[in-house]
C-alpha positions in Angstrom: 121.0 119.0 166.2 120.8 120.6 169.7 117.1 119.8 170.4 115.5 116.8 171.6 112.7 114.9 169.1 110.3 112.9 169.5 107.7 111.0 167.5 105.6 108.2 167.4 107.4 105.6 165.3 104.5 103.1 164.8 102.3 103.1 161.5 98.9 104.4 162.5 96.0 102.3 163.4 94.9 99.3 165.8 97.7 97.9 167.1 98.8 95.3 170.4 102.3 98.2 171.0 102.7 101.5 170.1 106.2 103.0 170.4 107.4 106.7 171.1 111.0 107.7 170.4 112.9 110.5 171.9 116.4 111.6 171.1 118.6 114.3 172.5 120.2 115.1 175.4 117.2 115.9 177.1 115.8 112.6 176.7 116.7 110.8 180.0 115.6 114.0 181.9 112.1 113.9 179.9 111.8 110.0 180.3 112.4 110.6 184.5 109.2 113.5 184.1 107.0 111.3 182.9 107.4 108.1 184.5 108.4 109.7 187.8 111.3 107.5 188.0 114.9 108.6 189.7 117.1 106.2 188.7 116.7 104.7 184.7 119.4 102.2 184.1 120.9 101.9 180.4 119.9 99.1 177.9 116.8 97.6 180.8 113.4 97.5 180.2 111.8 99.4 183.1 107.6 98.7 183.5 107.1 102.1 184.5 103.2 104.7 185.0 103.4 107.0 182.5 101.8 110.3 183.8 100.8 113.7 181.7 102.1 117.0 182.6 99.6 117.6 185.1 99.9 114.0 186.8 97.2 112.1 185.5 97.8 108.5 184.9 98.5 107.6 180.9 99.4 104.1 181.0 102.0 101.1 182.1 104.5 100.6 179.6 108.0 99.5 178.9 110.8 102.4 179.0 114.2 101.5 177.4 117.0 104.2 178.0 120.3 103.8 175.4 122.8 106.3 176.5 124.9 108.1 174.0 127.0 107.2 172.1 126.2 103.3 172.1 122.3 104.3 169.9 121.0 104.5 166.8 121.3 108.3 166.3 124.6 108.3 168.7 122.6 110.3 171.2 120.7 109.9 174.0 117.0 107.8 173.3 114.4 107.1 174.8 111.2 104.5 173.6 108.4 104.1 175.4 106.6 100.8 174.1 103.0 101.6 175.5 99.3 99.6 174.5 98.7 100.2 171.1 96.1 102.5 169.5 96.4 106.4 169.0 94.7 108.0 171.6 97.6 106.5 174.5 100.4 106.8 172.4 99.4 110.9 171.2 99.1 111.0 174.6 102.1 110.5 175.8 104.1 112.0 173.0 101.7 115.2 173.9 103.2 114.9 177.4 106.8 114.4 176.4 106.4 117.8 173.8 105.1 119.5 176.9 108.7 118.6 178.8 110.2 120.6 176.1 110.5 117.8 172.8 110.0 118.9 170.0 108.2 117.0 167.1 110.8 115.2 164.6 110.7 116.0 161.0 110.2 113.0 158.5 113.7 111.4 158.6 115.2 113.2 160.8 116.2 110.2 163.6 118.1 108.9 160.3 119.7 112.0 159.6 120.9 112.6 162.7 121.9 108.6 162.8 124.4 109.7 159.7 125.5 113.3 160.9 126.5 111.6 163.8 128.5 108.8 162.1 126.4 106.3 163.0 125.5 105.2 159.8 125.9 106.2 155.7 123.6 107.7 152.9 123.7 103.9 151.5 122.9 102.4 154.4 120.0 105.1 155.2 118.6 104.5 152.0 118.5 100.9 152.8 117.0 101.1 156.1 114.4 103.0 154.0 113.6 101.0 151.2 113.7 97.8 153.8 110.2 99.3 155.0 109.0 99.1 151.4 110.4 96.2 150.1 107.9 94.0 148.1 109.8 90.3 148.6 111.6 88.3 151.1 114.9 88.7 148.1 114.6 92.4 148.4 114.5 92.2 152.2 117.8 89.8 152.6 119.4 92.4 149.6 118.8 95.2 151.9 119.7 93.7 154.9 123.2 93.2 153.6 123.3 97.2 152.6 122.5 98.0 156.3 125.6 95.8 157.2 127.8 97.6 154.7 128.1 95.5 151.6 127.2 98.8 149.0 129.5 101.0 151.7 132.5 98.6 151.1 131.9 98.6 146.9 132.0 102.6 147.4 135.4 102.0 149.4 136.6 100.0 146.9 136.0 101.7 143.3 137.5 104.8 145.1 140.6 103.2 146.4 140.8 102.1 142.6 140.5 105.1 141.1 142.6 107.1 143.5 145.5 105.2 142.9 145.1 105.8 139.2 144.7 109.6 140.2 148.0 109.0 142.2 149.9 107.3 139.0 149.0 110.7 136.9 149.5 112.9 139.3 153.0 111.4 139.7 153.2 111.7 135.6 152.4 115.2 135.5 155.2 116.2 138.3 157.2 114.6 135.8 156.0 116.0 132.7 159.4 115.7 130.3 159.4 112.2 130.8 157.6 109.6 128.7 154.8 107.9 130.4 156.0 104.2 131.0 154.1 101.6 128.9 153.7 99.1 132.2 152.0 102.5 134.5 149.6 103.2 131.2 148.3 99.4 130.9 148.2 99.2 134.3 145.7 102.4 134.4 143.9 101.4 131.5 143.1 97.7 133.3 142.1 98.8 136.4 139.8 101.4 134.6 138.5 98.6 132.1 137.5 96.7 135.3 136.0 99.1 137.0 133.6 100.2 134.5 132.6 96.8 134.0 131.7 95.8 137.4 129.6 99.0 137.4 128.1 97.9 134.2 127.1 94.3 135.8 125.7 96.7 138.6 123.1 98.7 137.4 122.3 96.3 134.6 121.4 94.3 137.3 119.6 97.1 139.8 117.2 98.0 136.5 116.5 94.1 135.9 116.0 93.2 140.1 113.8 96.8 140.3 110.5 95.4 141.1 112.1 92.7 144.3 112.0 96.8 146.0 108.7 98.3 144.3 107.0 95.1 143.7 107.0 93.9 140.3 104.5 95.3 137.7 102.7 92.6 136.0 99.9 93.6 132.8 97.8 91.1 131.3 96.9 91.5 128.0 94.8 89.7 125.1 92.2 90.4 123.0 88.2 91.2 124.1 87.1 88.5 125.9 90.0 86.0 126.1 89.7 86.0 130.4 91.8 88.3 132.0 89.1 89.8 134.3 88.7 86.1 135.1 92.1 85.8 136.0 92.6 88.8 138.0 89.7 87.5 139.7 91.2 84.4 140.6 94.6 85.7 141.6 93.2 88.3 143.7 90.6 85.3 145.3 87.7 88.1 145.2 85.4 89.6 142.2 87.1 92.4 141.5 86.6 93.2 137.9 83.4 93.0 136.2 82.9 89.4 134.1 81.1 89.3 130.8 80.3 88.1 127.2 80.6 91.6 126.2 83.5 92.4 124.5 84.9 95.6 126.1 83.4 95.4 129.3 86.8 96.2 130.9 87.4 100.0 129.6 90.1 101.0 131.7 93.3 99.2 133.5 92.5 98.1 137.0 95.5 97.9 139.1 95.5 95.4 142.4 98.8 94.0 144.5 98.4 90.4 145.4 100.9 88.1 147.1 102.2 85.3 144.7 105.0 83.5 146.9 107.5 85.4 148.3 106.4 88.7 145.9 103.9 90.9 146.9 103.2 92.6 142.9 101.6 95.2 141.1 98.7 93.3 139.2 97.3 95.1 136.5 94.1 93.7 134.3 94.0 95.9 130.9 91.2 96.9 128.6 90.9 94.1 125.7 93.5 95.4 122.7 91.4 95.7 119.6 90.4 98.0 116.9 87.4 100.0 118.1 85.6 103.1 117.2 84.2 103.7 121.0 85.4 106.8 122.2 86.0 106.0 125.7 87.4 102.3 125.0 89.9 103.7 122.7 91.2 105.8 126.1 91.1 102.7 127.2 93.5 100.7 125.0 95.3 103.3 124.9 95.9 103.2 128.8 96.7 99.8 128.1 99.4 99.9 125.7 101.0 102.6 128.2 101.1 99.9 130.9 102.1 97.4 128.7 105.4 99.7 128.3 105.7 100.0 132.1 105.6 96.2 132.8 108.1 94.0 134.2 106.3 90.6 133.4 103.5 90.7 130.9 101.2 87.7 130.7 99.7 87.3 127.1 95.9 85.9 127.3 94.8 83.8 123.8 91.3 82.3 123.9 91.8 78.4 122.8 87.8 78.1 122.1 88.6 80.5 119.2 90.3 80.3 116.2 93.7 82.7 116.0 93.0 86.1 114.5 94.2 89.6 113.6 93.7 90.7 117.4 95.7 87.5 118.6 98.3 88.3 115.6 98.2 92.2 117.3 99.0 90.8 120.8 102.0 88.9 119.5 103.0 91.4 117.7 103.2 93.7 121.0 105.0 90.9 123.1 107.5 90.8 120.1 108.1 94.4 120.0 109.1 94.3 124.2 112.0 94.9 124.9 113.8 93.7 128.7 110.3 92.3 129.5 109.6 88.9 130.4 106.7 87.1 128.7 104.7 84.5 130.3 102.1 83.1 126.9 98.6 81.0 128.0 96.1 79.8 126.3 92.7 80.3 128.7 89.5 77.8 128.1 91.3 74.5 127.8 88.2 73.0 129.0 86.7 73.5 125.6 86.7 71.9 122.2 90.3 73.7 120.6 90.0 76.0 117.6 93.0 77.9 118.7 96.4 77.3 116.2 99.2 76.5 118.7 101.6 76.5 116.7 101.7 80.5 115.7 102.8 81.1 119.6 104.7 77.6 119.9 108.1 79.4 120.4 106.5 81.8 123.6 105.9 78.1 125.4 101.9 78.9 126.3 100.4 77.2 129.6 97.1 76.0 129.0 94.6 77.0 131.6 91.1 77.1 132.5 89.1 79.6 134.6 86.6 77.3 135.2 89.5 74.5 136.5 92.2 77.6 138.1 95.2 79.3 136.9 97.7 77.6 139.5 99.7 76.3 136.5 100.0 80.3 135.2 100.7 80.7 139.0 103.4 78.1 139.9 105.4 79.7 136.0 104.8 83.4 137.6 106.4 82.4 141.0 109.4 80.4 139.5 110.0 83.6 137.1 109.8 86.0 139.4 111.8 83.6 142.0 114.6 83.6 138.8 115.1 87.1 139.0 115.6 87.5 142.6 118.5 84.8 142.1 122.2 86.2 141.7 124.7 87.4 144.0 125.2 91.1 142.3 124.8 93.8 144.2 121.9 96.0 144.0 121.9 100.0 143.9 117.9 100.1 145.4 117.7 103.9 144.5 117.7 106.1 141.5 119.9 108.3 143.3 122.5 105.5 143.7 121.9 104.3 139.8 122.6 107.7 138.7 125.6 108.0 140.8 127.3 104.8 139.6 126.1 106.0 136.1 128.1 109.4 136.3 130.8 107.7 137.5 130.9 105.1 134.8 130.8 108.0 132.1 134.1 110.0 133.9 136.0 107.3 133.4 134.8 106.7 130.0 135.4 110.7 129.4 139.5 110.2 131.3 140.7 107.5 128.7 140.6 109.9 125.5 142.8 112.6 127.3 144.9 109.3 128.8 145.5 107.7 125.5 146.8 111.1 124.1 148.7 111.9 126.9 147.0 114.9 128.4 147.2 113.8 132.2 145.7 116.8 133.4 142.3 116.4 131.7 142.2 113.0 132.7 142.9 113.8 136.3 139.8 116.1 136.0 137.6 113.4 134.8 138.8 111.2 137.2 138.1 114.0 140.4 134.8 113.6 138.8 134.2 110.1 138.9 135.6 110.0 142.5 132.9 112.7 143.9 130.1 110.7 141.9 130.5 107.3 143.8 131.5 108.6 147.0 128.3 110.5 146.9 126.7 107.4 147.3 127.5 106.9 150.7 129.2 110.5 152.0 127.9 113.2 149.6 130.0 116.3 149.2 127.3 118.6 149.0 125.7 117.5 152.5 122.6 120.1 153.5 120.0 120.1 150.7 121.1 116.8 149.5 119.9 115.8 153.3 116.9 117.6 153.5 116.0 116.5 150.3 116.5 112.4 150.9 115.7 111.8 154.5 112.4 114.0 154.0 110.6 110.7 151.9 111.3 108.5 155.1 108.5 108.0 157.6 108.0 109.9 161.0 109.9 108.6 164.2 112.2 106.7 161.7 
């Protein structure tokens, strides 16, 4: 915590700005080396020469100084927003390691940002996964984490159970007494409440998943039936192979594409059949396993043919899903019908065409997708967090046997427990490996 970092804390490539952080106290001292300034005034944007150790000019660029305490990580920083590209900007973080920097580990301006009180673990994470975030929901869902919203639920459920903790505690000083029917109904509804809301919680985090990771969308159907086609068409490029061979596709090929405000995981699967082919069994096997994994799953059916055992194994599949949403079309609606309708009437199939587009299968994906991004709830965007709320839920669950018999102390344990699991969320007990561990996935220079 006593050194000054630094690290370039643009992605890499071609870019119009590049920009080089620095924090510690040595940071305004550095920033004066290299642009050969005297006086750098807080919170102004100084043009400034940037020279290397030696002298030699590196480039013109905008210096920004934030004093301490009044910055991200609550120390001294210093960004140098210079012409984009990697040779200036290694340049200059070169020159500023050479003043006595020292390269930041992955996460650390983060870290430092929350030893110093400057932010939470929740909001951290959320900073985190707003870099990754798949759709414009998941970006305005995270943006409310970095202003507190998951902090204050934290705050809340452990005001809630402390003052349960406080009623039994009080109960226990006075153990000869009865416990009074109003204190244990009272106990019992704020529990019952509590548990409920975290239900509602990370029912919803599992269903919302894919608005952070980008939702995971297989289509599936029988040989032949068009899915190459339409993976073609939603990625607007020939990226599967298309033929009147059955079994040309013989392994899943996974794509993202944009469709709205969703950027998803698109994944075209090997035609589900019975086959004696060794390596398009792999295949359909690979399918069914991503098939498992989906979030949406859109069922192919060929309307130029007349329903058979393979369509009946495809419904059969979509039947069997569980917590997966189904989108049912029925492809080659610019030929003569054959297809029976009615056996997938209840799944509501779009009819499409490759030959005339898939924006009708496109516009139902959107408004789906749209659907689940809908709700107020709030959304625990790690499995960290999940598993935290989930502890928490099963303490509580574990305090109202001992409470209902009348063995406070027990139930005070279970309680502790619950408290340490959703405070962890945001202020974890066990602070050092935890750390390390979690700010070690963020980027460098964040």
């Amino acid at each position: 915590m006593h050194s000054t970092i630094a690290a370039i804390a643009t992605a890499h490539g071609v870019s119009s700005i590049s920009i080089i952080r620095i924090s510690g106290s040595a940071s305004l001292t550095i920033a004066k080396q290299v642009s050969k300034k005297e006086k750098i005034l807080p919170r102004h944007a100084h043009l400034s020469s940037l020279y290397t150790h030696e002298g030699t000019l590196i480039d013109q660029a905008i210096m920004i100084y934030f004093a301490a305490p009044n910055s991200f990580t609550g120390e001294d920083i210093v960004e140098f927003q210079c012409h984009g590209g990697m040779i200036v900007a290694q340049e200059i973080l070169d020159t500023v390691l050479a003043y006595g920097a020292r390269l930041a580990q992955p996460g650390e301006f983060s870290k430092r940002a929350f030893l110093n009180g400057k932010i939470d673990l929740s909001e951290a994470e959320a900073i985190s996964k707003l870099i990754e975030a798949k759709s414009v929901d998941a970006a305005k869902i995270l943006a409310k984490q970095m202003k507190g919203q998951l902090r204050e639920f934290v705050e809340e459920s452990r005001e809630a159970l402390l003052r349960s903790l406080a009623y039994s505690e009080v109960m226990i000083d006075y153990a000869e007494e009865d416990i009074p029917e109003d204190i244990m109904h009272t106990i019992l509804g704020q529990l019952d409440a509590l548990t409920k809301q975290m239900e509602c919680i990370v029912d919803a985090s599992h269903r919302r998943r894919g608005l952070i990771e980008g939702f995971r969308v297989a289509i599936v159907g029988k040989p032949n039936v068009g899915k190459s086609s339409l993976l073609n068409a939603l990625l607007s490029y020939e990226r599967a192979i298309v033929s009147d061979i059955a079994g040309t596709t013989r392994d899943t090929i996974e794509e993202q594409v944009r469709i709205g405000s969703h950027i998803i995981r698109l994944v075209d699967t090997a035609g589900i059949r019975d086959s004696e082919d060794t390596i398009e069994k792999i295949g359909i096997e690979r399918s069914m396993h991503s098939v498992e994994d989906a979030d949406v799953i859109i069922a192919l059916f060929d309307g130029s043919r007349a329903f058979d055992e393979e369509d009946a194994k495809i419904v059969e599949i979509v039947e069997n899903l569980k917590d997966t949403h189904v989108i049912a079309a029925i492809n080659k609606s610019d030929l003569p019908s054959r297809f029976e309708k009615a056996k997938i009437a209840y799944l509501n199939p779009i009819e499409v065409s490759a030959k005339k587009g898939f924006s009708s299968l496109t516009e139902a994906l959107e408004k789906l997708l749209d659907s689940v991004g809908e709700g107020e709830e709030l959304m625990l965007v790690s499995a960290r967090q999940i598993d935290a709320v989930t502890q928490a839920q099963h303490s509580i669950k574990e305090a109202k046997i001992p409470l209902l018999s009348g063995e406070l102390e027990f139930f005070s344990y279970h309680l502790q427990e619950a408290v340490k699991a959703i405070s962890s969320i945001s202020k974890p007990y066990d602070s050092e490996e935890i750390l390390d561990k979690m700010f070690g996935e963020f980027c460098l220079g964040k």
